[in-house]
VEXPALUM-889038 format. One record per residue (C-alpha): x, y, z; chain. Coordinates in steps of 0.2 Angstrom, whole numbers. Each point is the difference from the previous one (the first is absolute). Last residue first. Layout:
N
NODE   east  north     up  chain
NODE      X      Y      Z      A
...
//
This chain:
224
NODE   east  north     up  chain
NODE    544    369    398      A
NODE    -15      2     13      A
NODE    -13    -13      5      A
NODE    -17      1     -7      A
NODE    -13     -7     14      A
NODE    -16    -10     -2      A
NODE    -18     -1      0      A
NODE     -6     -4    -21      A
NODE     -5     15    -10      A
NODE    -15     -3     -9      A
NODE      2      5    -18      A
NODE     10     13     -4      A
NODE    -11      8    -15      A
NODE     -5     17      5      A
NODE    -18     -7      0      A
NODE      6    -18      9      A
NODE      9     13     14      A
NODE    -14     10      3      A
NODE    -12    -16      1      A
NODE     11     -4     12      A
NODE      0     16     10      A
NODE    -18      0     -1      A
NODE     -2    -18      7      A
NODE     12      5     14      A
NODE    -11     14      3      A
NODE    -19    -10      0      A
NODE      8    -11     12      A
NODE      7     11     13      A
NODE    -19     10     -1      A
NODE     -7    -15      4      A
NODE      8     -7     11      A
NODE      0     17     13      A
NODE    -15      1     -3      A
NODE     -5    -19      7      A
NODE     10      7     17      A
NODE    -11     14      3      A
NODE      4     19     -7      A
NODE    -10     -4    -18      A
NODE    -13    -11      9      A
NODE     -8     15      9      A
NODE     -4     10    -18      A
NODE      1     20      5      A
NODE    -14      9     -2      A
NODE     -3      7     19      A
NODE     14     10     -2      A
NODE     -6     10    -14      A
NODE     15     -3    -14      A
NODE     14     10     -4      A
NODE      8      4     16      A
NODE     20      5     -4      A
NODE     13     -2     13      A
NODE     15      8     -9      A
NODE      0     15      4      A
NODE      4     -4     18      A
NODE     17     -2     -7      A
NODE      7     14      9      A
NODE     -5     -5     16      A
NODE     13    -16      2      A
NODE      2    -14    -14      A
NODE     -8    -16     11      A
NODE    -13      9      8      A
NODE     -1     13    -12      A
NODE     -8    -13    -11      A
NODE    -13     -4     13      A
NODE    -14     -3    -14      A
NODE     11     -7    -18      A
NODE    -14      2     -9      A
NODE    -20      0      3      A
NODE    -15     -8     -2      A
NODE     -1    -14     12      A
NODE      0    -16     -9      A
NODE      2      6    -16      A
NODE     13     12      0      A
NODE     10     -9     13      A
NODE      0    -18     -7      A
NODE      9     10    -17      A
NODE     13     11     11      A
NODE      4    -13     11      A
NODE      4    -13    -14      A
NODE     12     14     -8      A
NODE      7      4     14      A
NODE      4    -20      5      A
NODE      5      0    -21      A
NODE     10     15      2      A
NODE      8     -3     16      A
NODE      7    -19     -7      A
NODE      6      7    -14      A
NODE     10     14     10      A
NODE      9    -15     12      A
NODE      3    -10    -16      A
NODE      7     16     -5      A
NODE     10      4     17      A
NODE      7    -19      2      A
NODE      6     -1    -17      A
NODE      7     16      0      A
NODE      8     -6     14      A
NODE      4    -18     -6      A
NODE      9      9    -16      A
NODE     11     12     10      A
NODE      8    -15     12      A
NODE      4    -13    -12      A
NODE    -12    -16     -6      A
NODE     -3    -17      8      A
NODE     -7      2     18      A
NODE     -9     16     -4      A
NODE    -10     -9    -14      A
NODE     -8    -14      2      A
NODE      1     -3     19      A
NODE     -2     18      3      A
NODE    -13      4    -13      A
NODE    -10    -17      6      A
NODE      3      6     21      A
NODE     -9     17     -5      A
NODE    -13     -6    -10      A
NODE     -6    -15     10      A
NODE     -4     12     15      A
NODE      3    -10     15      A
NODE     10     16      8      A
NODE    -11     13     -5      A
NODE    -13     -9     12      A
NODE      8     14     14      A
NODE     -9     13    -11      A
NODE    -16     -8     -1      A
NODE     -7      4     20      A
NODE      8     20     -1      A
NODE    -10      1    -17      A
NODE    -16      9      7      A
NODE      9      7     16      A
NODE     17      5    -10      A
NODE     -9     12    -11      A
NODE     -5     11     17      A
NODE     18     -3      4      A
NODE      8      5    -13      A
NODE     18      5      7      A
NODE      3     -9     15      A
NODE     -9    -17     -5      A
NODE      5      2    -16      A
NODE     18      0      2      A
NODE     -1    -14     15      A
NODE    -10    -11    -15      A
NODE     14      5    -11      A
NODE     14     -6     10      A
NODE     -7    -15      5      A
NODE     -5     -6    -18      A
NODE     18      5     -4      A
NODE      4    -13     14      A
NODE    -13    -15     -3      A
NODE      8      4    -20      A
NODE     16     -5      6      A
NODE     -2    -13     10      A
NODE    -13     -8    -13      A
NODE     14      0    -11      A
NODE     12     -9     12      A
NODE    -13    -12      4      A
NODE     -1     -6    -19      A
NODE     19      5     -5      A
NODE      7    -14     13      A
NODE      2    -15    -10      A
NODE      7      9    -16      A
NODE     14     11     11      A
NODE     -3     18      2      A
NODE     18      9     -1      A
NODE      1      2    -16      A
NODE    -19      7     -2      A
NODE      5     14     14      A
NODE     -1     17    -10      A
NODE    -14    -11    -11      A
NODE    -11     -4     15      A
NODE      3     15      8      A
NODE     -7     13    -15      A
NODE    -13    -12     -4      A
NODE     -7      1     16      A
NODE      0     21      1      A
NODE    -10      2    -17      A
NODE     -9    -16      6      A
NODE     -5      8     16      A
NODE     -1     19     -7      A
NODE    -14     -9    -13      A
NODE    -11     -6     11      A
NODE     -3     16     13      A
NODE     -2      6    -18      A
NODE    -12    -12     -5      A
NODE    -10      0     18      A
NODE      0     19     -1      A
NODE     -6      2    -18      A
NODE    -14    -15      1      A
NODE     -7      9     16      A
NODE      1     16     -9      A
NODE    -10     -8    -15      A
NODE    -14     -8     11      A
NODE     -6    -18      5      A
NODE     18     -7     -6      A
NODE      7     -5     14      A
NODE     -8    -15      3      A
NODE     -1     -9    -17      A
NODE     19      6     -3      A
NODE      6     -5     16      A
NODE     -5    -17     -3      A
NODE      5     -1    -19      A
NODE     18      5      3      A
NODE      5    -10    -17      A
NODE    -13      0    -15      A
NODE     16     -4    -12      A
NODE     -8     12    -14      A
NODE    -11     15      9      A
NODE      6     -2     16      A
NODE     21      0     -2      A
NODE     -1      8    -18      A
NODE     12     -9     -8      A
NODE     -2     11    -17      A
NODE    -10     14     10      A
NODE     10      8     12      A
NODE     13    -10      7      A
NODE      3     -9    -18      A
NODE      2     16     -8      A
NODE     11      8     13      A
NODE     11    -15     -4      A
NODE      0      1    -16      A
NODE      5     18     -1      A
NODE     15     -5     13      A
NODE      6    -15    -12      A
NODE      0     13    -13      A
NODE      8     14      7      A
NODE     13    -15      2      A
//
């Protein structure tokens, strides 16, 4: 069973990586990813609604009947959409203003109602939650990861109004490394954003050829 666990934190994080191979959640990818803390807070807001939806959908997958799972699902993740968007709203509120418009559009986000309906709905309670928080985490990283990359070179710095989202303390965290008159505009406009998604999904595939597991194909694993 360790197993089945190891696999799936591989899957969520790099193996099945939600962004990087299924190229799910491409809307709020593109437009949340013009700096790394944005990125971070839009994954994590993310991940906490799969993590939660997951949970649900296999607590109650025996009581879900096949012709009602679709708006049943979207039920579920509308109200741990909710939830989170009240959270942030009260407790990161300055972050809230820049994401407060994409959080809501959580709910037609491919990659949350794909793990439930491929996943969630079909294995035990424990496995769809870790599922739920890794596919949750992958997701963050590659959003961050995207951020980061558009952030450096179209304005010059990274992860600016990190305390923002992490309180004071992480204030450290905002790092200038460029004049800010240097930036490249195109990098945190839409067209950046498509690049710099396309550049990283052709990396990790070439990672994948080089450490010999070819292209990894969209998909779940279920557990034994």
């Amino acid at each position: 069973m360790s197993n089945d666990y190891s696999r799936i934190a591989r899957d969520g994080l790099w193996d099945n990586n939600g962004v990087l191979c299924m190229l799910l959640g491409m809307c709020p990818t593109m437009a949340m990813t013009t700096s790394a803390t944005n990125g971070l807070g839009m994954g994590l807001a993310t991940a906490a609604v799969m993590a939660a939806s997951n949970l649900l959908v296999a607590l109650f997958r025996g009581y879900i009947t096949q012709e009602v799972r679709i708006p049943v699902y979207i039920l579920i993740v509308a109200a741990m959409v909710t939830l989170v968007d009240l959270t942030m709203n009260a407790w990161m509120h300055e972050l809230y203003k820049v994401l407060g418009l994409f959080i809501p559009l959580i709910v037609s986000n491919c990659l949350p109602l794909a793990r439930l309906e491929a996943f969630a709905a079909k294995e035990p309670v424990l496995p769809s939650l870790l599922d739920g928080i890794f596919m949750g985490l992958g997701f963050t990283l590659a959003l961050t990861a995207i951020g980061a990359v558009r952030e450096i070179i179209g304005s010059g710095t990274l992860f600016a109004d990190a305390s923002l989202l992490l309180g004071p303390a992480f204030h450290f965290m905002e790092i200038r490394l460029m004049p800010a008159d240097s930036g490249v505009l195109m990098m945190i406009l839409p067209p950046g954003g498509f690049l710099t998604a396309g550049l990283m999904v052709v990396g990790k595939r070439m990672l994948d050829v080089r450490a010999g597991k070819g292209i990894q194909m969209a998909g779940a694993h279920s557990v034994g």
